[in-house]
Biopython code that builds the backbone (N, CA, C, O; Angstrom):
import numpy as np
from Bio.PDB.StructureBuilder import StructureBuilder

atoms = [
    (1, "UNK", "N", (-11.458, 4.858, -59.581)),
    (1, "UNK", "CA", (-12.723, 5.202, -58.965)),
    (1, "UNK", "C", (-13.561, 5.979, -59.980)),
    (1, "UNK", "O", (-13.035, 6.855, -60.665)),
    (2, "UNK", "N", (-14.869, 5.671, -60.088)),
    (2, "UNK", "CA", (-15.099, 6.143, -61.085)),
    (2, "UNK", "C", (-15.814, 7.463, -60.327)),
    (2, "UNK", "O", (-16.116, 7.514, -59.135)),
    (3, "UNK", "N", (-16.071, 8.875, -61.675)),
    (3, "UNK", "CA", (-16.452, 9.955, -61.239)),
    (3, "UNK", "C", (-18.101, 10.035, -60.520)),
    (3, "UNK", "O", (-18.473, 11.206, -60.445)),
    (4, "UNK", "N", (-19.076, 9.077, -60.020)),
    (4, "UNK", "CA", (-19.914, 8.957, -59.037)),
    (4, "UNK", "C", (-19.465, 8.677, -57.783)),
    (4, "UNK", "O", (-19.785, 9.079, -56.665)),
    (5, "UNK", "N", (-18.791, 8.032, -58.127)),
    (5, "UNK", "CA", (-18.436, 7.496, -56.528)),
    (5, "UNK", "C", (-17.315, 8.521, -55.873)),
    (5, "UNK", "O", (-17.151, 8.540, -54.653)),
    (6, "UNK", "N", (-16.744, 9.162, -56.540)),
    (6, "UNK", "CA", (-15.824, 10.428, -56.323)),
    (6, "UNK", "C", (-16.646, 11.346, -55.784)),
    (6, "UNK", "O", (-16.240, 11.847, -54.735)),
    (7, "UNK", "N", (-17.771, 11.744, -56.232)),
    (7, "UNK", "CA", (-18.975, 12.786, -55.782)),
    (7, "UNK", "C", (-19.218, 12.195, -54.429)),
    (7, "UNK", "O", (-19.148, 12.842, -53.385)),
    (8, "UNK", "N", (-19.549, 10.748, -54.530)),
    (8, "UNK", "CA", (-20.351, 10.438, -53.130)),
    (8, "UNK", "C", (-18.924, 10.374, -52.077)),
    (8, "UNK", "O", (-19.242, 10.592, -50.907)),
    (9, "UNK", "N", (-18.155, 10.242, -52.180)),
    (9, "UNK", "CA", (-16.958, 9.863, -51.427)),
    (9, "UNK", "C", (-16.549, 11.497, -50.909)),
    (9, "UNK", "O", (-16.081, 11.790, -49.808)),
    (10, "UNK", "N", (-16.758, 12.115, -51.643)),
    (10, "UNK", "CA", (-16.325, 13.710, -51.264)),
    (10, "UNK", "C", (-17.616, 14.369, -50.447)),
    (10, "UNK", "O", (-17.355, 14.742, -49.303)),
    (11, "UNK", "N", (-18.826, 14.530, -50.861)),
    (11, "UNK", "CA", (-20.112, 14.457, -50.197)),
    (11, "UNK", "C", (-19.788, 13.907, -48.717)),
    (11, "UNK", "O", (-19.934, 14.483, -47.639)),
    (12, "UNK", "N", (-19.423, 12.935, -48.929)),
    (12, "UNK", "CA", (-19.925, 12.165, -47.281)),
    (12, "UNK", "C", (-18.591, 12.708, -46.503)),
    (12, "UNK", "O", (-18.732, 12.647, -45.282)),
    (13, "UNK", "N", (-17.361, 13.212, -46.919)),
    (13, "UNK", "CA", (-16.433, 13.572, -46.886)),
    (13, "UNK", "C", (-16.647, 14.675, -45.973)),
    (13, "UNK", "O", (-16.450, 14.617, -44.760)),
    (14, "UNK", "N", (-17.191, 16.004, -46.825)),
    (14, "UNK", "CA", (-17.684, 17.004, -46.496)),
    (14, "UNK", "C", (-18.650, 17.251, -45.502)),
    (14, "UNK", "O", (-18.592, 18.197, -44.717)),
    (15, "UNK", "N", (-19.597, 16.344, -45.538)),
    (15, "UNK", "CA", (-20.709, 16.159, -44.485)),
    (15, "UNK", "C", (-20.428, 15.347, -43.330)),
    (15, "UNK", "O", (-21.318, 15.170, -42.499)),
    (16, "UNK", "N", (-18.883, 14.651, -43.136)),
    (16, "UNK", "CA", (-18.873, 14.466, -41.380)),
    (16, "UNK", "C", (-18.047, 15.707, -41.583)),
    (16, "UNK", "O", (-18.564, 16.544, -40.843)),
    (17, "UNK", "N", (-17.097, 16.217, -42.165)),
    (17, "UNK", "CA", (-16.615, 17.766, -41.690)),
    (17, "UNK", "C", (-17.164, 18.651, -40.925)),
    (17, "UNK", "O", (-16.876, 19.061, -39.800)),
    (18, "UNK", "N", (-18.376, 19.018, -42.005)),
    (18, "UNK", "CA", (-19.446, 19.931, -41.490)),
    (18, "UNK", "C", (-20.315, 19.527, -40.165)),
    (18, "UNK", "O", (-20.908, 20.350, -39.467)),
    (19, "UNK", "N", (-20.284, 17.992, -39.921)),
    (19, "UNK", "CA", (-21.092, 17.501, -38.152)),
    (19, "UNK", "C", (-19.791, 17.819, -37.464)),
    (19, "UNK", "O", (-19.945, 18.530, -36.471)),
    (20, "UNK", "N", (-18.637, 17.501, -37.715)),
    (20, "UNK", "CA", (-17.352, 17.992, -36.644)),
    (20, "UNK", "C", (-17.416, 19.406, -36.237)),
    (20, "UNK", "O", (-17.319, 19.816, -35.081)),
    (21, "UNK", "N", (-17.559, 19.983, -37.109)),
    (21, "UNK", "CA", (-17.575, 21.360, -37.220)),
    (21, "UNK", "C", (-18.528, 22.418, -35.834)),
    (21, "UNK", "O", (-18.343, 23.127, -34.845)),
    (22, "UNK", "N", (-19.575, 21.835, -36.709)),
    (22, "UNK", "CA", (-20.786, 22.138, -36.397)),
    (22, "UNK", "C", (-20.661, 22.229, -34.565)),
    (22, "UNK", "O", (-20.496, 23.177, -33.797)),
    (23, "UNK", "N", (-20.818, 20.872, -34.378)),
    (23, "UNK", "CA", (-20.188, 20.309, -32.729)),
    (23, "UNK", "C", (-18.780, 21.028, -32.005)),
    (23, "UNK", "O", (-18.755, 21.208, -30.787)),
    (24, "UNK", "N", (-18.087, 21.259, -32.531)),
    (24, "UNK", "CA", (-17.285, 22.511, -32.221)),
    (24, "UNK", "C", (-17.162, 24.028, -31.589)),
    (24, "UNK", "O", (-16.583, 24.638, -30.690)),
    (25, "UNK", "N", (-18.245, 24.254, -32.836)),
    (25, "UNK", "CA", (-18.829, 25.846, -32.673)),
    (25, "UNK", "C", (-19.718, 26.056, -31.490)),
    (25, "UNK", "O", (-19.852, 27.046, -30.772)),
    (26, "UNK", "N", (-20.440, 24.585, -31.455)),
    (26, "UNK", "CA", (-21.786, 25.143, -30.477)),
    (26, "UNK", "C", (-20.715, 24.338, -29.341)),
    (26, "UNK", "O", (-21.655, 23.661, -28.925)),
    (27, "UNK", "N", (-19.862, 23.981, -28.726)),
    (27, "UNK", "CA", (-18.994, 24.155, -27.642)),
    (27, "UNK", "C", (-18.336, 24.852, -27.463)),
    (27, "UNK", "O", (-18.670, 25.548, -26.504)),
    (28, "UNK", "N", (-17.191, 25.194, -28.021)),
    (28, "UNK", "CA", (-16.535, 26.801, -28.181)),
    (28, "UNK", "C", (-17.166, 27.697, -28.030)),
    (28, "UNK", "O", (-16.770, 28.556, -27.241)),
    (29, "UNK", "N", (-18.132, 27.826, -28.572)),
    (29, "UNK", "CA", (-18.773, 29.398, -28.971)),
    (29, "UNK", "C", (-20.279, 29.528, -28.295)),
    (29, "UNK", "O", (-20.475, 30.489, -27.552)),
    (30, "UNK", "N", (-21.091, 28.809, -28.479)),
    (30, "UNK", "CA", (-22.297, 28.456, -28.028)),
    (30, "UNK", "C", (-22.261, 28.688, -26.524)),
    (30, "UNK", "O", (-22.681, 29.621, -25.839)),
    (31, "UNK", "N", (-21.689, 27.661, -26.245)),
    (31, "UNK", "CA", (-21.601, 27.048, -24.550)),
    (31, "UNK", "C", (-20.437, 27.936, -23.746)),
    (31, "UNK", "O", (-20.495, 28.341, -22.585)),
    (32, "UNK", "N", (-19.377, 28.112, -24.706)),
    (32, "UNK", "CA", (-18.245, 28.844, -23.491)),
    (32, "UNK", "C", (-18.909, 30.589, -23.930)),
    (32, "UNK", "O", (-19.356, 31.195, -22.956)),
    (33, "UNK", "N", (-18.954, 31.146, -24.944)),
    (33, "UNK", "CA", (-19.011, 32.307, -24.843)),
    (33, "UNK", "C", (-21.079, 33.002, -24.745)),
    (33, "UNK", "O", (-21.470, 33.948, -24.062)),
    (34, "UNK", "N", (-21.779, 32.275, -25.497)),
    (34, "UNK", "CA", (-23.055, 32.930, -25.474)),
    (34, "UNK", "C", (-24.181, 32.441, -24.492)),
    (34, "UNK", "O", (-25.183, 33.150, -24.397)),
    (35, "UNK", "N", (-24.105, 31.400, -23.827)),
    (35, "UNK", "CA", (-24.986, 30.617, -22.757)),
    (35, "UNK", "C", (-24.066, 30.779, -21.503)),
    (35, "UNK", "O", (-24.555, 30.737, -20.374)),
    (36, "UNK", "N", (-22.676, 30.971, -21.722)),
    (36, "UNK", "CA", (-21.797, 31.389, -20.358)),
    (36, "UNK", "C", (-22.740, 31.591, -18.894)),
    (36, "UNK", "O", (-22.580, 30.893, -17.892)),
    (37, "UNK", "N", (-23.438, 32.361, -18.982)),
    (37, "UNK", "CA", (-24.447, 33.046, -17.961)),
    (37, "UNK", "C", (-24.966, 31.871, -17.441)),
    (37, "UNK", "O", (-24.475, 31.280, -16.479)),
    (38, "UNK", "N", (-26.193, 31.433, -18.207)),
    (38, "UNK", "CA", (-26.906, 30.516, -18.008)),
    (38, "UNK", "C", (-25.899, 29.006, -17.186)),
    (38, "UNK", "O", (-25.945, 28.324, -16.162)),
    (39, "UNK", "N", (-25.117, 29.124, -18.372)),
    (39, "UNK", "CA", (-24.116, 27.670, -17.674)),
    (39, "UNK", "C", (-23.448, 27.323, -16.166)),
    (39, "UNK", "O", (-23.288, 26.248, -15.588)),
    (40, "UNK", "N", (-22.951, 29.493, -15.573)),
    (40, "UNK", "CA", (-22.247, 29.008, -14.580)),
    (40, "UNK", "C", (-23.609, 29.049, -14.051)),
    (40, "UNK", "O", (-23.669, 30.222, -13.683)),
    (41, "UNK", "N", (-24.723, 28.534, -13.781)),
    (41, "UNK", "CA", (-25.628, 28.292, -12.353)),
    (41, "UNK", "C", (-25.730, 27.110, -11.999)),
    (41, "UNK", "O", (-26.348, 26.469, -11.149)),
    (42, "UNK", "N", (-24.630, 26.831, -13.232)),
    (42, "UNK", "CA", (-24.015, 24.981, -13.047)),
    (42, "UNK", "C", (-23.096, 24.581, -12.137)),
    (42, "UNK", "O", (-22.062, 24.593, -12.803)),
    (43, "UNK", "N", (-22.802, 24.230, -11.025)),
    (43, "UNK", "CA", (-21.733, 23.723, -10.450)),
    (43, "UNK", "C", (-21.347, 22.475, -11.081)),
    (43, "UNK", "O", (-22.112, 21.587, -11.455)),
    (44, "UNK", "N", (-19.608, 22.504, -11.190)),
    (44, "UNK", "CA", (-19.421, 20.867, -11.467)),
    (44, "UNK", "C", (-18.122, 20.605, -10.471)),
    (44, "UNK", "O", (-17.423, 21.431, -11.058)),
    (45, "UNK", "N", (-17.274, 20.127, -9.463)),
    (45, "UNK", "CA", (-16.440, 20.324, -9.018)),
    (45, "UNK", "C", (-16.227, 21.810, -8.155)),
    (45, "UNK", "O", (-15.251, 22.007, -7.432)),
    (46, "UNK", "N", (-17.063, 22.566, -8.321)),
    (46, "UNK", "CA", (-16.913, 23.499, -7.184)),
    (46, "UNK", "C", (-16.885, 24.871, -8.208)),
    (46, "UNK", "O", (-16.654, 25.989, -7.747)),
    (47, "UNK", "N", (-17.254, 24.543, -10.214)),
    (47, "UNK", "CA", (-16.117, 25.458, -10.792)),
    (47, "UNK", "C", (-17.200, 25.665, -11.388)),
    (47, "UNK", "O", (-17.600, 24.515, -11.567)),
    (48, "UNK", "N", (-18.216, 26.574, -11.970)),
    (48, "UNK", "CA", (-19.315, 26.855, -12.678)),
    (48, "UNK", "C", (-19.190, 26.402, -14.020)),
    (48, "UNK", "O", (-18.089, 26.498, -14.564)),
    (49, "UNK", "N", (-20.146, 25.931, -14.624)),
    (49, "UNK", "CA", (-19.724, 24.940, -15.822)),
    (49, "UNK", "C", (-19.812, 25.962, -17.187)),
    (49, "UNK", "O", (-19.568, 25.386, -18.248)),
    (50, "UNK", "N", (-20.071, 27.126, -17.257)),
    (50, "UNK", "CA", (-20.236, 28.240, -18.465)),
    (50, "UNK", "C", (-18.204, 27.928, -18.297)),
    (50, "UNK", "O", (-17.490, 27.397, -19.148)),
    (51, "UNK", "N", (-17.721, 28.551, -16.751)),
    (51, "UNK", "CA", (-15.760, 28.853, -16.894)),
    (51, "UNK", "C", (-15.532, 27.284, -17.332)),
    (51, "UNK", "O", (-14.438, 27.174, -17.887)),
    (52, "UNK", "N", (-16.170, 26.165, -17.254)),
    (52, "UNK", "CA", (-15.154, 24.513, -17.534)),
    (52, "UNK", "C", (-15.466, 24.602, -19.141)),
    (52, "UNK", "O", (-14.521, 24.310, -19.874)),
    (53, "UNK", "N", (-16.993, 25.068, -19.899)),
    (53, "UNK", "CA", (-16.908, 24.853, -21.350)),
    (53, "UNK", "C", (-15.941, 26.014, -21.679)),
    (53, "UNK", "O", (-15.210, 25.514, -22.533)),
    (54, "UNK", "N", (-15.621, 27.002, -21.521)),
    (54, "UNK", "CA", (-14.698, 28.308, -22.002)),
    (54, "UNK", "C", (-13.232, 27.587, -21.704)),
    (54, "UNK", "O", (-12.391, 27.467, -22.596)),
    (55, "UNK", "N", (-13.090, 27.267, -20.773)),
    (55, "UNK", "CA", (-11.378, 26.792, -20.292)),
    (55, "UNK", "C", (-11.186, 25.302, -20.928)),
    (55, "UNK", "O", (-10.154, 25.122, -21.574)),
    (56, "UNK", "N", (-11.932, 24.425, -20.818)),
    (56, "UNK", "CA", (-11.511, 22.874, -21.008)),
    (56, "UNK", "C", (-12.546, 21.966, -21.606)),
    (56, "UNK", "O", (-12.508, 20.788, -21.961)),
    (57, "UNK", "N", (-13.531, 22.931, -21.606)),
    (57, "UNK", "CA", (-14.730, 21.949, -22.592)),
    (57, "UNK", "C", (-14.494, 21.611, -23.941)),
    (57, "UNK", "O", (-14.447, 20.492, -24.452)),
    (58, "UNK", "N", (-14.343, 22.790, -24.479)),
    (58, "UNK", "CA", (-14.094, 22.859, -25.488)),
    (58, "UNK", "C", (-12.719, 22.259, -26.334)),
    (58, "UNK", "O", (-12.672, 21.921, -27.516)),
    (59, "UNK", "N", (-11.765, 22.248, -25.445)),
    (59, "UNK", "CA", (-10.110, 21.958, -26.020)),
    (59, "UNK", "C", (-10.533, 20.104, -25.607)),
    (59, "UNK", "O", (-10.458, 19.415, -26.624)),
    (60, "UNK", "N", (-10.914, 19.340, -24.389)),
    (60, "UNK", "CA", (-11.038, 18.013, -24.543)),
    (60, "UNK", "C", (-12.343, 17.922, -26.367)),
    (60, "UNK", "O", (-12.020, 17.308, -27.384)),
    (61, "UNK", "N", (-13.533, 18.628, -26.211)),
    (61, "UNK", "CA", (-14.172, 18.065, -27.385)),
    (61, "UNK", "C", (-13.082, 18.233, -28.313)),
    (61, "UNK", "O", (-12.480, 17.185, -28.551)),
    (62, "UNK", "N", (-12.673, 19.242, -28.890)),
    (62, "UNK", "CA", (-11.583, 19.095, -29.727)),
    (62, "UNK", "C", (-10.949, 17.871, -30.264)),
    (62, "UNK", "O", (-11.139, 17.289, -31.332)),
    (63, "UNK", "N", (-9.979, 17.558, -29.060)),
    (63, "UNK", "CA", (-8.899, 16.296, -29.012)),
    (63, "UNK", "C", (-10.254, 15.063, -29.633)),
    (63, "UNK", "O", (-10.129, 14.327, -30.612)),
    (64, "UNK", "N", (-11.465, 15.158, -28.731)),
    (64, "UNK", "CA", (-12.131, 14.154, -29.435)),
    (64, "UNK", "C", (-12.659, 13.976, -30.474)),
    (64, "UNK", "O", (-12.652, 12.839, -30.944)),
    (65, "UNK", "N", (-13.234, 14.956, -31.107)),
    (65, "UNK", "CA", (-13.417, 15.214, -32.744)),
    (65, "UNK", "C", (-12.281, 14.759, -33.554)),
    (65, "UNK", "O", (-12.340, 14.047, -34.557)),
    (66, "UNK", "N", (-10.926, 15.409, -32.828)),
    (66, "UNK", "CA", (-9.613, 14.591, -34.107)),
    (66, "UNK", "C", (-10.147, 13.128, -34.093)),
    (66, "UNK", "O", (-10.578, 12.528, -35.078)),
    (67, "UNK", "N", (-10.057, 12.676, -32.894)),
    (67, "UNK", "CA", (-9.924, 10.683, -33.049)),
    (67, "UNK", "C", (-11.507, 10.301, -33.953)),
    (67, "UNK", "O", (-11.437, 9.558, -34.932)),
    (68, "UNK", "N", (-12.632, 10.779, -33.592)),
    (68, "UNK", "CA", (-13.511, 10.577, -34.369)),
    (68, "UNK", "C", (-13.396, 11.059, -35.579)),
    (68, "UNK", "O", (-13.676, 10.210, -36.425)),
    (69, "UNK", "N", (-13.013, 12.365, -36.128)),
    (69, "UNK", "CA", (-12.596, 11.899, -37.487)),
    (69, "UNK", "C", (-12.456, 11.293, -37.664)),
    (69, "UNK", "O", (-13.289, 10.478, -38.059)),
    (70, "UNK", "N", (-10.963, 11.049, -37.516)),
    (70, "UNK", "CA", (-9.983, 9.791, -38.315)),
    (70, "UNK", "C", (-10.890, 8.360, -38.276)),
    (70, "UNK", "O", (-10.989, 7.605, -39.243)),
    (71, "UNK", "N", (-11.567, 8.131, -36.886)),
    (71, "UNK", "CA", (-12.082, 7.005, -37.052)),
    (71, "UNK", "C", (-12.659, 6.921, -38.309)),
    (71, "UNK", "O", (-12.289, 6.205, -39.240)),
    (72, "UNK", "N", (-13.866, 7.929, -38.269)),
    (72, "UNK", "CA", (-14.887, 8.188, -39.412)),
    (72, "UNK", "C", (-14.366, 8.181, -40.988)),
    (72, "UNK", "O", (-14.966, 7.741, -41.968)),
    (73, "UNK", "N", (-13.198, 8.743, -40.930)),
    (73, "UNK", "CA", (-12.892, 8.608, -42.200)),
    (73, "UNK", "C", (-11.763, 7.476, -42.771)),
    (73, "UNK", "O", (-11.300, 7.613, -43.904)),
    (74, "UNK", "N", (-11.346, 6.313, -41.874)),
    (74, "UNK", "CA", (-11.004, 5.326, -42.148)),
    (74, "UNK", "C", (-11.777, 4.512, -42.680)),
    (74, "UNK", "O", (-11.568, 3.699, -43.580)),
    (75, "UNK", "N", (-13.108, 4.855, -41.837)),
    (75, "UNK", "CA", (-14.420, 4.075, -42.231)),
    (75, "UNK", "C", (-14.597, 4.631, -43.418)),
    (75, "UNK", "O", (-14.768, 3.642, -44.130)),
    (76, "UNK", "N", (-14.649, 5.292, -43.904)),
    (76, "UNK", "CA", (-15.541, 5.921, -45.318)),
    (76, "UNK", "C", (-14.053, 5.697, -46.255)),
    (76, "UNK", "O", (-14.037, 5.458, -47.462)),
    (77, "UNK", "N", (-13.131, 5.804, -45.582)),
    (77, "UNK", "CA", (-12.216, 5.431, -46.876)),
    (77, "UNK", "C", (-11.725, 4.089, -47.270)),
    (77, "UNK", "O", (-10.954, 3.937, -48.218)),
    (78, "UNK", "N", (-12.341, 2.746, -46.266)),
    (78, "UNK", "CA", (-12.581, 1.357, -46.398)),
    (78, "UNK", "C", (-13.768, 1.328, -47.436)),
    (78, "UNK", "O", (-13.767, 0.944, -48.605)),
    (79, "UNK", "N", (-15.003, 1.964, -46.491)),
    (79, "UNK", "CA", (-16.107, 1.781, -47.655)),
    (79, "UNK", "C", (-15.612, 2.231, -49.284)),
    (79, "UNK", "O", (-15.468, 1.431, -50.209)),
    (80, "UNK", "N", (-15.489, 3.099, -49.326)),
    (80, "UNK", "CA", (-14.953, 3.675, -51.127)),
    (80, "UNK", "C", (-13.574, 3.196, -51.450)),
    (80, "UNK", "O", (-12.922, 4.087, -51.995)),
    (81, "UNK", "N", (-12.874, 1.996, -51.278)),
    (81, "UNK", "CA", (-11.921, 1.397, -51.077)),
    (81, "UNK", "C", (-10.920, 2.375, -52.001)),
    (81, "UNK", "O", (-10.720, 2.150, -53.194)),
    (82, "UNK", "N", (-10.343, 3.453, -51.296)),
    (82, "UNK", "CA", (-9.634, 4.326, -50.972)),
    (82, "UNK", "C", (-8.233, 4.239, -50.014)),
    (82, "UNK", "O", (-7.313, 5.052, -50.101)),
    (83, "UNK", "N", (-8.260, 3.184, -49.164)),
    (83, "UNK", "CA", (-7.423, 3.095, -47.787)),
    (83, "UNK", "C", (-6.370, 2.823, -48.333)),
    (83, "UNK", "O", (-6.187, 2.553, -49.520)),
    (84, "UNK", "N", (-5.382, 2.899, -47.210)),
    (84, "UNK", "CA", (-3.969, 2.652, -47.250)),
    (84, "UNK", "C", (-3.989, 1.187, -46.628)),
    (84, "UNK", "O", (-4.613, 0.739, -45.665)),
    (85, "UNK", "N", (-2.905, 0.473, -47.693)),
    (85, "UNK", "CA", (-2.196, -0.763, -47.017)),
    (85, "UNK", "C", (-1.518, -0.756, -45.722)),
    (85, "UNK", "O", (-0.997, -1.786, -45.293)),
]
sb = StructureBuilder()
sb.init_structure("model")
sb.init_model(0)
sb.init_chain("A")
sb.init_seg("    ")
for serial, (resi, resn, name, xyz) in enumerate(atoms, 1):
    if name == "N":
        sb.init_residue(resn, " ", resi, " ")
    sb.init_atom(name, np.array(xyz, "f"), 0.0, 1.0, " ", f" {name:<3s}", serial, name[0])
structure = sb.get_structure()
């Protein structure tokens, strides 16, 4: 691989990290701990939705960020033909 495409392959690398990331924080942190207030005037199931992002919002986005990674970076490691046989 030559050393451009190493840059761009690590770049794009880094930059779905940083959108995983990103999407994380503002569920975890954003939504369960600093909008909390605002959220429970949410009913969802009977359970104010500030306590569902603090208890379970956040741990399902989680689980889904892993699989989208990996998706994402199967994809980017097909494109920079990088992949495993």
């Amino acid at each position: 691989m030559q050393p451009s495409a190493k840059a761009a392959y690590w770049k794009a690398n880094l930059r779905l990290l940083t959108i995983c990331l990103v999407i994380w924080f503002i569920v975890s942190y954003v939504c369960g701990i600093l909008l909390v207030n605002e959220l429970n005037q949410i009913k969802i199931g009977g359970y104010p939705l500030g306590f569902w992002f603090a208890q379970q919002g956040s741990i399902y986005t989680f689980v889904i960020l892993i699989f989208v990674y990996a998706a994402r970076m199967n994809k980017l490691d097909r494109q920079f033909d990088v992949h495993e046989d």
